[in-house]
BAZADO-797872 format. One record per residue (C-alpha): x, y, z; residue in one letter; residue number from 1. Coordinates in steps of 0.001 Angstrom, whole numbers, plus 500000, padded with zeros to 6 digits. Layout:
BEGIN
[pt [X, Y, Z], a, NUM],
...
***
This chain:
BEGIN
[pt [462444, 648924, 164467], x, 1],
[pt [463066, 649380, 168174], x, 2],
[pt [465210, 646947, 168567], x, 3],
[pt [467678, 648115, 165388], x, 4],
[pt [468069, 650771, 167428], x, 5],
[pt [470526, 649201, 169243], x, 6],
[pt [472824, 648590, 165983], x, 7],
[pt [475096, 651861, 166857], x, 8],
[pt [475396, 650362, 170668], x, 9],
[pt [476719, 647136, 169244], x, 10],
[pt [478999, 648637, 166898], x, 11],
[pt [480439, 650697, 169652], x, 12],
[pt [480972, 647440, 171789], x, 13],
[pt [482368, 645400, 168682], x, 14],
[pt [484844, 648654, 168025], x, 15],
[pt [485750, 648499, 171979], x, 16],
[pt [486497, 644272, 172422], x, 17],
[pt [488701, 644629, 169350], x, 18],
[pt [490430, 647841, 170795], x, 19],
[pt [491150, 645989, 173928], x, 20],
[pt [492199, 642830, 172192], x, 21],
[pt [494707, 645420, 170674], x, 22],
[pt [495785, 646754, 173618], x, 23],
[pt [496972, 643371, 174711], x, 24],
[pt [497513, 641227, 171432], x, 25],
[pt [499079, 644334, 168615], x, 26],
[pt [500120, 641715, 166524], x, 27],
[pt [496726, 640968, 165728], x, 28],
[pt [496223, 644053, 164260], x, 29],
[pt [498821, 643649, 162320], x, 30],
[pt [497801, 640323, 160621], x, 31],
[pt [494465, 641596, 160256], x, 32],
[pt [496064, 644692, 158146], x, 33],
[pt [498140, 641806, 156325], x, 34],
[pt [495453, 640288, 155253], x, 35],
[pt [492960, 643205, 154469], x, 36],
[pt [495770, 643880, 151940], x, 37],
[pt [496048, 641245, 150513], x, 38],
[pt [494015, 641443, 146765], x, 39],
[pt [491142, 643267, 146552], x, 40],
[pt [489483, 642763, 150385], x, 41],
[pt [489903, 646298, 150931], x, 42],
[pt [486804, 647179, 149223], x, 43],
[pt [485342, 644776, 151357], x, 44],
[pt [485997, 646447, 154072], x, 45],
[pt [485331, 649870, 153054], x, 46],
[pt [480961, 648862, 151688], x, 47],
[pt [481310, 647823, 155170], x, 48],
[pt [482319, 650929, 156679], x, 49],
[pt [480499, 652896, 154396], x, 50],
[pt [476908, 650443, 154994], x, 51],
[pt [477631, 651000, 159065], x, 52],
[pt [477504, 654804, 158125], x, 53],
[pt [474362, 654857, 156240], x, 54],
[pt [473129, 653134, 158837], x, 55],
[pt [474014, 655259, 161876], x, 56],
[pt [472319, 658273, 159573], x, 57],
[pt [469165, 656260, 159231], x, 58],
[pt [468885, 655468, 163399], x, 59],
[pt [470384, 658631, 164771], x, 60],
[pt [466905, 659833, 165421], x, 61],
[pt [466439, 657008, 167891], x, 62],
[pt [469831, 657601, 169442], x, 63],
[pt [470506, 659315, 172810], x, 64],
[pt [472937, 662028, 171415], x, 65],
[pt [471263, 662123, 167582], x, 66],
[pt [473598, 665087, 166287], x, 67],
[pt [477171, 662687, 167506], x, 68],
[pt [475488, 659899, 165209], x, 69],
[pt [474754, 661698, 162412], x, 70],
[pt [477884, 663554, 161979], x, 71],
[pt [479571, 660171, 162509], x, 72],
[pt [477444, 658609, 159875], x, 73],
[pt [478350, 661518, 157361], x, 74],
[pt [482250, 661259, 158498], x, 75],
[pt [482388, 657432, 157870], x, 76],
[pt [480700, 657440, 154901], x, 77],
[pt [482239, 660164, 153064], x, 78],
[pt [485604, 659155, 154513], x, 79],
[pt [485595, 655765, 153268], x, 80],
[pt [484095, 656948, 149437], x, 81],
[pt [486935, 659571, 149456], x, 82],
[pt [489238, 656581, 150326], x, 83],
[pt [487505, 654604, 147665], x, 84],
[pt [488762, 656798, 144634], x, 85],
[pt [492493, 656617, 145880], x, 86],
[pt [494354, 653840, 143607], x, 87],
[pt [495282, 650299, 145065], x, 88],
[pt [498346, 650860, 144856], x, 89],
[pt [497917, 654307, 147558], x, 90],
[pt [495735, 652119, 149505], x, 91],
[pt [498013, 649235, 149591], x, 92],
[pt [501175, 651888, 150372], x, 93],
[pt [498794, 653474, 153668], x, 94],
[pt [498446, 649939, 154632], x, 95],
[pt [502186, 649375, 154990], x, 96],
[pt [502611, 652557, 156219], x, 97],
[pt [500471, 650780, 159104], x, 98],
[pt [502376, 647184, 159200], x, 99],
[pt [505748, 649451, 159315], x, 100],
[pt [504535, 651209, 162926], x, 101],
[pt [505891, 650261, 166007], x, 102],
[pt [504023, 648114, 168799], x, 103],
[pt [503154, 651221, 171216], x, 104],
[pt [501658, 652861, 168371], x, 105],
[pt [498973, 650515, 168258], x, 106],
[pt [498183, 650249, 171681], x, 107],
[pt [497970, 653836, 171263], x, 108],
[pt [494850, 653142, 168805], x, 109],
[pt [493786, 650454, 171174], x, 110],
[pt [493036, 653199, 173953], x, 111],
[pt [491517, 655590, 172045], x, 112],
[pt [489480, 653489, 169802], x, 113],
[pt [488535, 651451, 173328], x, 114],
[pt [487393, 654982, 174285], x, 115],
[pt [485086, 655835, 171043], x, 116],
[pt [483963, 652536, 171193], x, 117],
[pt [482524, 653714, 175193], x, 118],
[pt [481631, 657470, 173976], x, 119],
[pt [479728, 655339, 171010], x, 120],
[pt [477833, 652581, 173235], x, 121],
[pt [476673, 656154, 175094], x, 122],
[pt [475615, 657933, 172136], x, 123],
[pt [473775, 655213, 170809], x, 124],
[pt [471707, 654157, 173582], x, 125],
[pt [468050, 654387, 172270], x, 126],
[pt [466068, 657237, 173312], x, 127],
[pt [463064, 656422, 176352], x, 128],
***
């Protein structure tokens, strides 16, 4: 169990390489968005978001800052059900809300989700 520990680190890291790739490649993000909303993938992607969640609750005992992982774990997870009951059709309309934004806005998310991703390695490290 030790070693699962190290599942909130790796998140982080994942969530910071795609930030960066962001920061250099936006248009990335934006095919990635085109094809999220594309059918029914969504949901997809939100039991993923909302399975990373659970699991941050379950190992934030392990976790250097515990109290930043479990808050995070109850904030993903009830974000993404809340986001859940909206219609297809809402979800589909956010999602081009997104494709619509300009090029600096997502470079904008780059460096801030580049810095969660950093804040989140921290948190996560496993406790000694």
């Amino acid at each position: 169990m030790d070693k699962m520990a190290y599942f909130v680190c790796v998140v982080g890291a994942l969530t910071a390489v795609w930030a960066i790739t962001v920061l250099f490649k936006p248009d990335w993000m934006k095919k990635s968005i085109g094809f999220i909303q594309k059918g029914r993938l969504v949901y997809l992607v939100i039991g993923t978001k909302n399975t990373v969640g659970i699991i941050f609750l379950i190992f934030a005992r392990e976790c250097r800052w515990p109290l930043f992982i479990i808050i995070l774990g109850v904030l993903i997870t009830s974000g993404t059900t809340l986001f859940c009951m909206l219609s297809l059709e809402k979800i589909k309309a956010y999602l081009n809300w997104w494709l619509a934004r300009p090029v600096w806005m997502y470079r904008v998310w780059g460096v801030l989700a580049a810095l969660f991703g950093g804040l989140l390695i921290w948190a996560g490290i496993p406790k000694i």
